[in-house]
N, C-alpha and C positions, 0 to 999 in steps of 0.2 A: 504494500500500500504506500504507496510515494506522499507528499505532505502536501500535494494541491489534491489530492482526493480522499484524504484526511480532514483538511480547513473544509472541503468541501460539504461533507456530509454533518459535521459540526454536532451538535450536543445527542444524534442518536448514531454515530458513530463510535462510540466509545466501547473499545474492544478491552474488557476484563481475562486477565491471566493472573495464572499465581507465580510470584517471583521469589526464590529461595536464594538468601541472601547468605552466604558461606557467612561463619563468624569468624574465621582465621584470616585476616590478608592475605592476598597474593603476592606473590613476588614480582616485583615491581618491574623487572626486565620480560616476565614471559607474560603479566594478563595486568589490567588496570586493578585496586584495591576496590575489589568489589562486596567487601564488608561491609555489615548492616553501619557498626559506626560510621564508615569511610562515606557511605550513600547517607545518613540521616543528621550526623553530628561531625559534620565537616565545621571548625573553625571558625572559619570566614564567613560560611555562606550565612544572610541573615533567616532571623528564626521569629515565629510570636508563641507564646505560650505562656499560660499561666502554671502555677506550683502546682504540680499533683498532677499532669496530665500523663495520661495513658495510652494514647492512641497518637501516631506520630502522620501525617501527610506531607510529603516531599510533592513540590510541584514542581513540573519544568516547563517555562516560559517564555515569552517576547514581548515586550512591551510593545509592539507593534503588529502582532497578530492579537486581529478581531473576535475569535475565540477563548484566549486568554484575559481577553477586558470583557467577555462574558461570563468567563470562570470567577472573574471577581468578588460579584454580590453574593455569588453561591456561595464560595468561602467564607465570606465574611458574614453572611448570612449564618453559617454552619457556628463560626468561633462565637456568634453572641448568644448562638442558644447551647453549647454544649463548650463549657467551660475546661474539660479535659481532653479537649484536641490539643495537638501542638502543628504548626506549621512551621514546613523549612522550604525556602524562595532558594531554587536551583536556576539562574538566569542561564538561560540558551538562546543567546542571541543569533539567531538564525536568519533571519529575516537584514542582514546587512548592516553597515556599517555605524548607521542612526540607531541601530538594533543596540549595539554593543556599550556606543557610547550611553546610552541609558540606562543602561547595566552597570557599565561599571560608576556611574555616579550615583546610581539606586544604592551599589552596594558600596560606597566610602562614605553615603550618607550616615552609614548606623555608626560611623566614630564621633558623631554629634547627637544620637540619640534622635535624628529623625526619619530612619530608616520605612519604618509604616507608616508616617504621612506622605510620605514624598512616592511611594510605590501607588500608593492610592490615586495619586492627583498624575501620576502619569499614564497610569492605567486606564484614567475618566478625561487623558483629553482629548480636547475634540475636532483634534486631527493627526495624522500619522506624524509619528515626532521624530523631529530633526534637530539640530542640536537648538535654535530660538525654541522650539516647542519643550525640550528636556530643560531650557534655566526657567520656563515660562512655571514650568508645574512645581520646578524647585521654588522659585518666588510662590505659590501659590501654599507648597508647603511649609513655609517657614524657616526652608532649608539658608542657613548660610552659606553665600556663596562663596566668598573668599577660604571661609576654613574646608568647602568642599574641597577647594583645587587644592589647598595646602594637604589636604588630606591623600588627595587621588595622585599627589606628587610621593608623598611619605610612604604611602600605603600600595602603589600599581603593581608594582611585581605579587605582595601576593594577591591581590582580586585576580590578575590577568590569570595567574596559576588556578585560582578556583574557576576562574571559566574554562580554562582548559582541562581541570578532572571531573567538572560537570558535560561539557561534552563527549568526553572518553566516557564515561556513567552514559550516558546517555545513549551513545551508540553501540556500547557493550550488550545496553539492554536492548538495543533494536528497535529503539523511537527514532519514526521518521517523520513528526512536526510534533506540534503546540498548539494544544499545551497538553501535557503527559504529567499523570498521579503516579505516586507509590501511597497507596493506604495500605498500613501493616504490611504485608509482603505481597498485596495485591497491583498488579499493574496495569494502568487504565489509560488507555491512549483515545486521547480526544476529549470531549467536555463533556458534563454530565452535570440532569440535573439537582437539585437537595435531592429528594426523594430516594435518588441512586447512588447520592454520596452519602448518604446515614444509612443508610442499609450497610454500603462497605466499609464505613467507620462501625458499625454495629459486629459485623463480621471480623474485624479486626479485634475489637474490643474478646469478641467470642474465643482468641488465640491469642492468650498472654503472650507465646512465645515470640510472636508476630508481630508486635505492637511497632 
């Protein structure tokens, strides 16, 4: 399934697999670290979660696919009713260059703690973003911009690194567009809507070991 007949078919396209996530790393010269930490508690990538959550959702996205700013409400639909989700934001900027650079200022925003406003307000704007449209939604988040750049100067080698073992993760796993779940060890490519995401947070929740 290539990724324009993927975007194509959009929120009842979403093809559920079960993903078994080794817990040993691999060895880093013969396969990508395809460990459940290495895929859910990478570092860098940012996270939302409140204390106590049990249930983990990796997204992989593009601020500039139209299915990913549909995934949005759902999400965040999902974290206001069910307080023991955690979400982890795996940026796969795929979608090109204006892709990327949204990325990596989404993710040097979280060294000022405005990391989930600023994903929001780029995700709602309202037009495909280029770099006026990425400082537009940083202005709109409250993001600072000077300590952004001083940040994305301090900080670029490792975000660039995390975009780079999100798209190795990504193609390990055999996602060919966005936006792409791991709920517990479940892997859902394509968008879906609440009804199919609490059922697979339900189903996750049902396997401790999965979470």
């Amino acid at each position: 399934m290539n990724r324009r007949n993927l975007l194509a078919r959009g929120v009842s396209a979403a093809l559920t697999l079960t993903l078994t996530l080794p817990m040993a790393p691999a060895t880093a010269q013969q396969r990508p670290d395809m460990s459940r930490k290495a895929v859910t508690d990478d570092p860098i990538a940012p996270k939302r979660a409140r204390p106590g959550y049990d249930v983990t959702i990796v997204e992989f996205f593009d601020y500039n696919c139209p299915y990913c700013r549909r995934m949005e409400p759902v999400l965040n639909t999902l974290l206001a009713s069910d307080p023991k989700v955690r979400i982890v934001y795996r940026d796969w900027p795929i979608f090109g260059p204006p892709s990327r650079e949204a990325a990596r200022a989404a993710i040097a925003s979280q060294w000022q703690n405005r990391h989930a406003a600023f994903h929001e307000a780029l995700l709602t704007s309202p037009a495909r973003l280029d770099s006026a449209g990425v400082k537009a939604a940083a202005a709109r988040a409250k993001v600072d911009w000077p300590r952004l750049e001083r940040d994305l100067k301090a900080h670029g080698a490792e975000i660039d690194a995390l975009l780079a073992r999100t798209n190795t993760i990504a193609e390990a796993i055999g996602f060919n567009g966005t936006p792409a779940l791991i709920v517990g060890s479940q892997v859902v490519a394509g968008a879906v809507d609440l009804p199919s995401l609490r059922k697979l947070v339900a189903s996750a929740r049902a396997k401790p070991e999965a979470r």
